[in-house]
N, C-alpha and C positions, 0 to 999 in steps of 0.2 A: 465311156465319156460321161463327163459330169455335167448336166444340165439343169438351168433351174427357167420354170417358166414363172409372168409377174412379179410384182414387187413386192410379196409378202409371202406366198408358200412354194415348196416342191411342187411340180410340176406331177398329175398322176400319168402313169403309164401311157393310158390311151393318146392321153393329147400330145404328149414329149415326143410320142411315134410320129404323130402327125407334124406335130410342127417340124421335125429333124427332118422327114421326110419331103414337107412344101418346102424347105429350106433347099435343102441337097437339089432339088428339082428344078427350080429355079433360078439358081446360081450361075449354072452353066448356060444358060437359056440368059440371063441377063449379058453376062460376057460376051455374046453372039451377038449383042445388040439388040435381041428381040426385046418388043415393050412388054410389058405385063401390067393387065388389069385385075383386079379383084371384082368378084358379084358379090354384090350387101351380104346374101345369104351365106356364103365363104367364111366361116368363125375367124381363120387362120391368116390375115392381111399383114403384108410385111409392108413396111416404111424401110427406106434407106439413107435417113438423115444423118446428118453428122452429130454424133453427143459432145455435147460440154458439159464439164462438169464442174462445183464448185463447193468448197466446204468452209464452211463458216464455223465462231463461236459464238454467244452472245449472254449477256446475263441475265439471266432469268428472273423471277420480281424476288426470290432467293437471294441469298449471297451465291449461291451455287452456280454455273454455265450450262447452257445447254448446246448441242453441238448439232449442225444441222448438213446434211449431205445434198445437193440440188443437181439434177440433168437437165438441161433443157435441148430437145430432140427436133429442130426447124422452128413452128412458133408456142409448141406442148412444151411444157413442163410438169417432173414430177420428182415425188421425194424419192431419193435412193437410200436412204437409211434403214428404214426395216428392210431392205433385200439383205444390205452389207452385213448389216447385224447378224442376217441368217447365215450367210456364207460364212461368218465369222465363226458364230456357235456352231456351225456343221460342222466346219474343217478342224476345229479348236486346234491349230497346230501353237508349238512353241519355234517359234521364226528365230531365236536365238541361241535356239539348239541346235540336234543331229536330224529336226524335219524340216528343213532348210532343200534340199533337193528333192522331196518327196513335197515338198508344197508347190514348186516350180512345176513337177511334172502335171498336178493336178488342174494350176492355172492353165497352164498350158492345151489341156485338153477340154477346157471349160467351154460352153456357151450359154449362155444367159439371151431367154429372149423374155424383154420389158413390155410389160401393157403400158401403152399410155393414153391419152385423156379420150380420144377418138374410138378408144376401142380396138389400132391396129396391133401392130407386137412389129418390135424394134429386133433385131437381133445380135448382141455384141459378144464380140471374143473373149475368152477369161483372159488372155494373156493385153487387151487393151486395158481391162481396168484392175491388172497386177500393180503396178505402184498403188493405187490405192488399196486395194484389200490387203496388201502386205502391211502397209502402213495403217492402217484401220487397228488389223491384225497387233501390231507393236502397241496400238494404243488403246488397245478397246475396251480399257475401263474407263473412257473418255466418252466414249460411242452413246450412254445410256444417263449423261449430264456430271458435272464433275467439278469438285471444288475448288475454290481459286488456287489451295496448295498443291495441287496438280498442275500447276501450268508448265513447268517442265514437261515434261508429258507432250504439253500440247506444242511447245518451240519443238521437239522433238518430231513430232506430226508434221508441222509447217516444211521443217529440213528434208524428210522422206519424201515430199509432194515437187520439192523444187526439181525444176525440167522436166516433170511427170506431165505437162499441159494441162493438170489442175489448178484451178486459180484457188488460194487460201487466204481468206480473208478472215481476221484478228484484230483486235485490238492492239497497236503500239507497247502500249503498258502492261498489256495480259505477256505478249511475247516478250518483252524485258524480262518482267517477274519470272518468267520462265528459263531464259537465262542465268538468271541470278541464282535462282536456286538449285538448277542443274550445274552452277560453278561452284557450290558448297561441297562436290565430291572432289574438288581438286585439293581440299583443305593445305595448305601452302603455309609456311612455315610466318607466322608473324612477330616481329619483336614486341618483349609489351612494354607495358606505359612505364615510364621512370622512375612513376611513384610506386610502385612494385621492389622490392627490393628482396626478388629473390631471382635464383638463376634456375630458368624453367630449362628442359631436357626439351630435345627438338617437337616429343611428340606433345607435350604440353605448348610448344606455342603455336602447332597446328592447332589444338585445340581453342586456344585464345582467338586466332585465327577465325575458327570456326565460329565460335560465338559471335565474334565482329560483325562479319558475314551473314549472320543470323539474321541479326538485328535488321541488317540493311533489307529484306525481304519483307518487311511486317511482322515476321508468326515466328512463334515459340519454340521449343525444341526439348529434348531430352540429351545429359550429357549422361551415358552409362559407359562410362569407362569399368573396366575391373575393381572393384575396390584395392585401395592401398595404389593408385596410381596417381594422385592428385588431383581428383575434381574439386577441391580446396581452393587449392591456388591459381587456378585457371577461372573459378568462379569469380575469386578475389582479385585477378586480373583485369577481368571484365569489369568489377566493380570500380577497380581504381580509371578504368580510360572513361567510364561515363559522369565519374562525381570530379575523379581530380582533376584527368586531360579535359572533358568536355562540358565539365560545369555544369552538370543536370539541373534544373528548376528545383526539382523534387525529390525527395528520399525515396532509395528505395526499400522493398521486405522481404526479409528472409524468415521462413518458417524452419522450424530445425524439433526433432524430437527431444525432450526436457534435457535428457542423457549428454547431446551432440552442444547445451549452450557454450559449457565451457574451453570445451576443443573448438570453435568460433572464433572466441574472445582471444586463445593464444594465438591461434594460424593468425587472425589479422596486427594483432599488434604484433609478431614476429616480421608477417609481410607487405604489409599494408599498414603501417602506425602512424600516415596521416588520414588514413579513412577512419571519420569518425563515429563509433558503434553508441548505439542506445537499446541495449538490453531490460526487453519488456516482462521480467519474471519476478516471483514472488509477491507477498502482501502490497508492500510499499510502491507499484508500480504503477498505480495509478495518477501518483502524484508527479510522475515523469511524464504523462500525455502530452504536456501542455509544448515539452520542448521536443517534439517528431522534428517539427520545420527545423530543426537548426544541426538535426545531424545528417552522415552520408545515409547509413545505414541502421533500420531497424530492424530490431531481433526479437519471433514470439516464438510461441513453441505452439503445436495444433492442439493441444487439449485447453490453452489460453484461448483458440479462436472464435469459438462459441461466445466466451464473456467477455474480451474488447472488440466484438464485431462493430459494435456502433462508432469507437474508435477507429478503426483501423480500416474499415470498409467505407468509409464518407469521404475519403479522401484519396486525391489519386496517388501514385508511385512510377520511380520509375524499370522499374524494374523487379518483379514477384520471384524469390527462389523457394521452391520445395527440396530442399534437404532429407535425403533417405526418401523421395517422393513416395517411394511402397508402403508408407504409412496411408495415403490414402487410395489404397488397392482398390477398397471397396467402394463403391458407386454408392451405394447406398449409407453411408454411414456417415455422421454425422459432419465432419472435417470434408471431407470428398463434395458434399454438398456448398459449406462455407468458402472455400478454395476458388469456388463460381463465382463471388460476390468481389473477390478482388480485382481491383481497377489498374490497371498497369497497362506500359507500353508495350513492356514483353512480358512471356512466364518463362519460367527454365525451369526443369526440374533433372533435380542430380539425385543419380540410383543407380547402383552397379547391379540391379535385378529386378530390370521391368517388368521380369513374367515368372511370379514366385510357387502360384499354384494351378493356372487357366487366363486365358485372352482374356477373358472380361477386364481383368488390371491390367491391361497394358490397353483398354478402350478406355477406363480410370479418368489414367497419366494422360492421356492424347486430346480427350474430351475437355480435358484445363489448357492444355499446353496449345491446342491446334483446331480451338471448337469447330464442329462438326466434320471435319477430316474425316472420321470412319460413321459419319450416319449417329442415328440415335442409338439408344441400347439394342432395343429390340433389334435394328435392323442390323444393327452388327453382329449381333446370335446370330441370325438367320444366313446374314452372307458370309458371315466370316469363320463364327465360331466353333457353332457346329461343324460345319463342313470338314472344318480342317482338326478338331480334335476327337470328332464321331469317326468320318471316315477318312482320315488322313489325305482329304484332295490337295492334289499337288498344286494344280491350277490357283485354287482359293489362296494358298499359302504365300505363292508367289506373289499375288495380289495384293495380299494385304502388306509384304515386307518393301512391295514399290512403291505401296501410298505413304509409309512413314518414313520410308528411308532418307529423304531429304532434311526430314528434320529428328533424325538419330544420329550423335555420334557413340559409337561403341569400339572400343579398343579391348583387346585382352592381355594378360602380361606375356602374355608367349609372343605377341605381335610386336609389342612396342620396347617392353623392358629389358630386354635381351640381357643386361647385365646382371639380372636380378639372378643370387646364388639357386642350384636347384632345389624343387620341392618332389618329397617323396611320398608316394600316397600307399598304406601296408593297413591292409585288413587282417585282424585278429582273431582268429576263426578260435571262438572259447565253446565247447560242448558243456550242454547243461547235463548233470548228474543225478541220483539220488533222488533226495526228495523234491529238491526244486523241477527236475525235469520231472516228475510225477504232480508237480502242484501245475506246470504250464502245462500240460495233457489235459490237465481235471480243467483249468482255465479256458484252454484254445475249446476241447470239446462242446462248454456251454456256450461260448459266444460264438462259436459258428451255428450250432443250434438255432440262439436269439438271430442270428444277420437272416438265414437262410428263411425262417419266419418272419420275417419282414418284410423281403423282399418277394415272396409269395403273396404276400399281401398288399402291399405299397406299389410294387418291384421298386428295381433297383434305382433307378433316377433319384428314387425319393426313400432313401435310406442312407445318402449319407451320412447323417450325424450318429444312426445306431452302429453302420463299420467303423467310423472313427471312434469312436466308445469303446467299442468291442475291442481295434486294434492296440487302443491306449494301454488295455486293461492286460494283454499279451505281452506289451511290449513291458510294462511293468513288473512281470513273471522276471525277464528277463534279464531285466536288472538287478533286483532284488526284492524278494519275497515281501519283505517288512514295506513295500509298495503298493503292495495289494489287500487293499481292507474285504480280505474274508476268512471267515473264518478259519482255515487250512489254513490258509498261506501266514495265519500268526504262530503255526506249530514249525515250521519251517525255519531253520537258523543259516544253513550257509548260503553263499550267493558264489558262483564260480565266476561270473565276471565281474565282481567287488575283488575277489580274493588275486585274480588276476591284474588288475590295476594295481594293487599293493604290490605285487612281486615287479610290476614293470619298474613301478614310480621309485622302488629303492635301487633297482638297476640304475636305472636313467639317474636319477638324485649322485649316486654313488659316480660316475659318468661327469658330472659337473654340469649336466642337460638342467634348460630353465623351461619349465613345462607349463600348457595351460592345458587345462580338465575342462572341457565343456559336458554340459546336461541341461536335460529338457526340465530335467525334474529337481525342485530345488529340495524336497528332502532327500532326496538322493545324494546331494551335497552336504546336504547334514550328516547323511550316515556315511559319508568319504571323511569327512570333519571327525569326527571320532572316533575314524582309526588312526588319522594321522595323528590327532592327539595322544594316543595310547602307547603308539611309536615314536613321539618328541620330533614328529617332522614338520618343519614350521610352514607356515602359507600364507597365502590372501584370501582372501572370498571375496564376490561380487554379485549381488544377485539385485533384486528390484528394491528392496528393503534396504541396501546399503546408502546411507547419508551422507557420506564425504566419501564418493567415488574419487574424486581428485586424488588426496591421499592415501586412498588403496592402492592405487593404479601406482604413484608412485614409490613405495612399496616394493613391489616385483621390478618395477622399470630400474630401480636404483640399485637391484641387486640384494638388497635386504632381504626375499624371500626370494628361494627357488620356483617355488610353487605357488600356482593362479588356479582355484577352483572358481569357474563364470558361468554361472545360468543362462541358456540363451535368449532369451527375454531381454536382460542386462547389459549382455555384452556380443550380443549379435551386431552392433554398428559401433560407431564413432571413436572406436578404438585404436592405437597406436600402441602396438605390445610387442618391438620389435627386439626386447631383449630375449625373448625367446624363441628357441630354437626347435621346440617341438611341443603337436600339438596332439591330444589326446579327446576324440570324442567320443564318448561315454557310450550315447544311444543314438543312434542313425536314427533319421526319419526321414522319408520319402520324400522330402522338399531338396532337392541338391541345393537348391540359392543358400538354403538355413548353413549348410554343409560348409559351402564356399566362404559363407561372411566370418564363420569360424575361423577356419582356416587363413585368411584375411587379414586376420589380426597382426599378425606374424609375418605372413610373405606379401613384403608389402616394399615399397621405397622404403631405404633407410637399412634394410637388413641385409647384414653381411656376412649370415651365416647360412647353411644349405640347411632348411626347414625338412621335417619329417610330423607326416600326419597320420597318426595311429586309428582306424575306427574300430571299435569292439563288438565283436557278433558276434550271436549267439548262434552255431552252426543250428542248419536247418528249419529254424525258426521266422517268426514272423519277419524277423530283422534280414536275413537272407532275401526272402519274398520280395521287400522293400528296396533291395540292393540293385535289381535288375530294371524294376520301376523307375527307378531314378536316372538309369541310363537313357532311359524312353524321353522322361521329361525333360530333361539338360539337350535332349538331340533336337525335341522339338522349339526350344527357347533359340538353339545355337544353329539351327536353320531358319526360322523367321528372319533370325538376325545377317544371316548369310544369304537371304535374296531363297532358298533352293524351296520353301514351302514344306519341305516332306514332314511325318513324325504324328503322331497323337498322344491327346492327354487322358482321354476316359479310362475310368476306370469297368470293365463286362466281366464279365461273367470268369472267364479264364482267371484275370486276377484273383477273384474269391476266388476260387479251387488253392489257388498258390499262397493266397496271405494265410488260409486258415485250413491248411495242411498238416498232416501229423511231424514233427519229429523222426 
């Protein structure tokens, strides 16, 4: 039997006996008719009043609610919230699982006896106040105060409590909002505005849809669809129903990575050519402040945000877009800061990979888009972060994926694009030889040396930056020796997976295959660059240093070259490379997102051909180690995103053993 005595702790041993037993005693003895008296001296006095119970919300001097539980017992009243809380945290069941009859049975056999104000003790059945702790249960990140983007949540509480004999009282308006934004999951197909002049694919004008939707609630959102699905012109949809259909007052702004202006510039005039753009780039752009008011839309890039703040942040908008939002991941850095300062009605931020290396970026994106939705930083380490990438709590996970999901949409191309040709994913298992697999032993050997010394000293928490050094310097071996400034590794001439890529790239070349070569590393593309040269194989390059990306890109797009060698720096976003049909990455790094946006380029809308993606490993080496890692990190990204919580992201002790293992 589950028993709890008072409205704040477990009941100990001795008194549970007693109370269960003046309980059992008297019962039958009441049924007889007999009266029963209590003497003062008597700890153990029962009442036999009838409970009412009622639960309220209300707004606390926060933007936040706080949520309140009340019994009143004949003319005593007291608060039931810390009991419920407790029964909640005891039981911790998931009511939407498989403990669904294992939680019945334990109401079932509950009693609960209440102190109340007099001193007596009440005693109630678990199975009278089952609707409520079930419902508590559903909503109990409510239980502890909760922000207004939770009100769903709380219409959800109200619904569970109807003909339960609890009375719930709410706000009007809290219970709408709540409505409204638990109707954001029905995402329903919307036609868009006329001034659109492009023909969206069903799940684009659910999207459209969505936005709409959005909007109507107050608060911000993230669109991460996959990349290569059109968060473009869903964006641009949006934009056209609020400036053309609805005549906004005010312009709105778009931040885009420097890379991403001119891919802007054509999607709108292609889609949108009466929305009219004011692009805030280069020297001369000052002298265009003066005309914001007179267009639909303005365009900066986040490393302009810093020097037109005084511009751009005194005046309101109607609408703030973050493009590639993972530009500002970091909390702490510069843009992420300035992103605060903008005045808008909404924010939206588009990113096909809210969670690139740890939750803190996806606390980032949420902290602009839905302020205070997950608490401040710290508190969202403590409840969220930890929990769930230290020790993989499933609970924490679950939690965190039902406070944003209202305002997530995320689609993947397996889900929505169905027609899209297949993509094939073939790892290249290259064994290092010779002297380079004697330079990466001499390598791996000191820098596991230097890590394991650090973190005997530091530990490990606080030695990131020396394993990523260390791992850089590995992964360098194993690309090519001429990578690693030491002195060995300049006596060393072959590279077996350089010499490897050459023998594919004239396969594939010879094939009529239109290829792109991605790398971390751009001398690494330099020394791709001069063998193709040596061989008369002709190419593109792209890296951060290129100045007229435009006409590289078109280039390869137009057929002119077979061959894209892309830095990922360069060409990790706002790409459209869909004349190629196979995609070759150089060096794996343990970010899947870096992996995907590659790959991306290519299998995307638009391509009609079956994509294949080659990665190059170095058997047994650090790049192997990396390979299983990433599995880890994509599971825990692609379960937030799926409601299920599970997955971790630390990096302990087992990984060292495995990144810096021999050969």
């Amino acid at each position: 039997m589950f028993e709890v005595e008072s409205e704040l702790h477990l009941t100990n041993e001795l008194a549970l006996v007693a109370l269960t037993m003046t309980r059992d005693a008297l019962e039958p003895m009441k049924a007889e008719g007999w009266r029963i008296e209590f003497d003062d001296s008597w700890p153990y006095r029962f009442r036999d009043d009838r409970l009412e119970i009622s639960a309220s919300v209300e707004k606390s001097q926060t933007d936040w609610f706080s949520f309140s539980l009340t019994a009143i017992a004949g003319q005593q009243e007291l608060d039931l919230l810390p009991l419920v809380l407790q029964i909640v945290e005891t039981l911790d069941f998931d009511i939407d699982g498989d403990d669904d009859e294992a939680l019945d049975a334990i109401l079932d056999d509950m009693i609960l006896f209440l102190n109340l104000p007099d001193g007596s003790r009440l005693p109630v059945e678990g199975a009278e106040l089952a609707p409520l702790i079930r419902a508590c249960m559903a909503a109990r990140a409510l239980l502890a105060g909760f922000h207004p983007g939770e009100a769903g949540e709380v219409t959800r509480l109200a619904e569970a409590l109807e003909g339960s004999g609890i009375r719930f009282q709410g706000s009007p308006e809290l219970l709408e909002l709540g409505r409204r934004l638990r109707a954001l999951r029905e995402m329903p197909e919307v036609l868009p505005p006329s001034s659109l002049k492009a023909e969206l694919r069903p799940y684009q004008k659910s999207g459209y849809g969505w936005l709409r939707a959005l909007a109507g609630t107050g608060f911000g959102g993230v669109l991460a669809d996959d990349m290569g699905l059109g968060k473009t012109v869903q964006a641009l949809a949006l934009l056209c129903e609020r400036h053309l259909e609805q005549e906004a007052d005010r312009p709105s702004l778009l931040v885009v990575p420097t890379s991403l202006i001119g891919n802007w510039q054509r999607e709108a005039a292609r889609f949108a050519p009466d929305l009219r753009l004011l692009i805030l780039h280069g020297p001369d752009r000052r002298k265009h402040f003066e005309r914001i008011p007179d267009h639909h839309l303005i365009v900066t890039t986040y490393p302009l945000l810093h020097r037109d703040r005084e511009t751009l942040f005194t005046r309101p908008f109607e609408l703030a877009i973050l493009d590639e939002a993972q530009a500002v991941k970091n909390p702490a850095s510069a843009a992420a800061k300035l992103i605060r300062e903008i005045d808008a009605r909404q924010r939206l931020a588009l990113t096909g990979t809210p969670i690139e290396n740890n939750l803190e970026e996806l606390w980032a994106i949420y902290d602009w888009v839905v302020p205070g939705l997950l608490g401040n930083r710290k508190t969202f380490r403590e409840t969220f972060r930890h929990r769930i990438e230290r020790s993989g709590d499933v609970g924490a996970g679950r939690r965190l994926a039902g406070r944003i999901r209202p305002f997530l949409l995320r689609r993947t191309k397996e889900q929505v694009a169905t027609d899209l040709p297949p993509k094939t994913e073939l790892d290249e298992i290259i064994s290092l030889q010779g002297k380079q697999r004697d330079l990466y032993e001499t390598v791996r050997v000191a820098m596991d040396a230097r890590v394991r010394e650090a973190i005997a000293r530091d530990g490990l928490a606080s030695t990131r930056i020396t394993v990523l050094d260390a791992l850089l310097k590995m992964r360098q071996a194993c690309c090519d020796p001429r990578l690693v400034k030491l002195d060995e590794a300049a006596k060393v001439k072959e590279s077996a997976k350089r010499a490897r890529l050459l023998e594919m790239l004239e396969e594939l070349l010879a094939e009529g295959r239109k290829v792109l070569v991605f790398s971390q590393f751009v001398e690494m593309l330099s020394l791709i660059e001069q063998d193709l040269k040596e061989r008369g194989i002709d190419y593109a390059l792209l890296t951060g240093e290129t100045k007229k990306r435009a006409a590289v890109i078109d280039r390869f797009q137009s057929g002119e070259v077979p061959l894209f060698l892309i830095s990922l720096k360069a060409g990790g976003v706002g790409l459209n490379l869909t004349a190629a049909d196979t995609v070759i990455i150089y060096d794996p790094w343990w970010n899947p997102a870096v992996e995907r946006q590659a790959m991306d380029r290519t299998h995307r809308i638009g391509q009609d051909k079956p994509v294949f993606v080659y990665r190059l490993i170095a058997e047994g080496s650090v790049e192997a180690a990396i390979q299983s890692m990433q599995k880890r990190k994509q599971a825990l990204a692609d379960n937030l995103f799926a409601g299920t919580g599970k997955g971790g992201l630390a990096i302990d002790e087992g990984d060292i053993e495995a990144l810096f293992a021999p050969l």
